[in-house]
C-alpha positions, 0 to 999 in steps of 0.5 A: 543377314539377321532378318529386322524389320525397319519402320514404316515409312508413311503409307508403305508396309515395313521392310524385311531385310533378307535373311540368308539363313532361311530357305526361301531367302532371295539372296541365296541363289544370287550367293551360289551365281556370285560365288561359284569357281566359274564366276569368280574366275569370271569377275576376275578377266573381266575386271582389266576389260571386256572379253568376248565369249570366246576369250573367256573360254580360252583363259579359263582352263577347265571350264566347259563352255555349256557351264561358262555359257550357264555362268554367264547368263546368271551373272547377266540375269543378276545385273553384274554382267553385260551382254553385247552381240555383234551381228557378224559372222559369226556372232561376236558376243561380249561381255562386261561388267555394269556398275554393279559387278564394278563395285563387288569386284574388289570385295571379290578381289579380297578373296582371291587375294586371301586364297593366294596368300594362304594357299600353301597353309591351305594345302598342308590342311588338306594333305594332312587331312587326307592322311588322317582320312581314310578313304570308305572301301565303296570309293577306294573300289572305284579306284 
């Protein structure tokens, strides 16, 4: 993510790669849609097929459906999702994956296998983190 600066090609201005370090970087919001828990849990339902709205509610605990809702518009706005409404009624509303949500899926993918496969490791980091950790009076009084 080093921004560099390519040739011109003929008539046309030289070409700046994105620089994710720099504040005004456009691929900094599309990190935050593509990274967040609720899109990876996304990405993840709907890499074996379709879901409706509803279905995707129901197979992501804890997900309110005012934040799947945000997560899904993102993804749709970004290109990696699509968005199918069936006129019923009520409104039936599907969502897959383009092409392009295909091919980061697997980089995704990585991840959540990479998390799986240290989570244990993971979890005695953050315990003993916590123990070493004392919690500020401030928040220990909320308790």
């Amino acid at each position: 993510m080093n921004q560099s600066i390519s040739e011109p090609t003929g008539d046309r201005e030289p070409v700046r790669s994105p620089n994710g370090f720099a504040a005004d970087c456009p691929v900094r919001p599309i990190f935050g849609d593509i990274t967040s828990r609720w899109a990876t849990l996304v990405f993840t339902a709907l890499m074996t097929r379709p879901h409706r709205f509803s279905e995707l509610a129901a197979r992501i605990e804890g997900v309110s459906e005012k934040m799947l809702s945000q997560t899904l518009r993102a993804l749709t706005r970004d290109g990696l999702l699509i968005r199918t409404a069936t006129p019923t009624v009520p409104i039936q509303v599907t969502y897959e994956l383009t092409a392009l949500g295909r091919d980061l899926v697997p980089r995704l993918k990585g991840l959540v296998t990479w998390v799986d496969h240290h989570i244990s490791t993971i979890q005695a980091a953050q315990a003993a983190y916590d123990a070493d950790t004392p919690i500020p009076p401030a928040v220990a009084n909320r308790r």
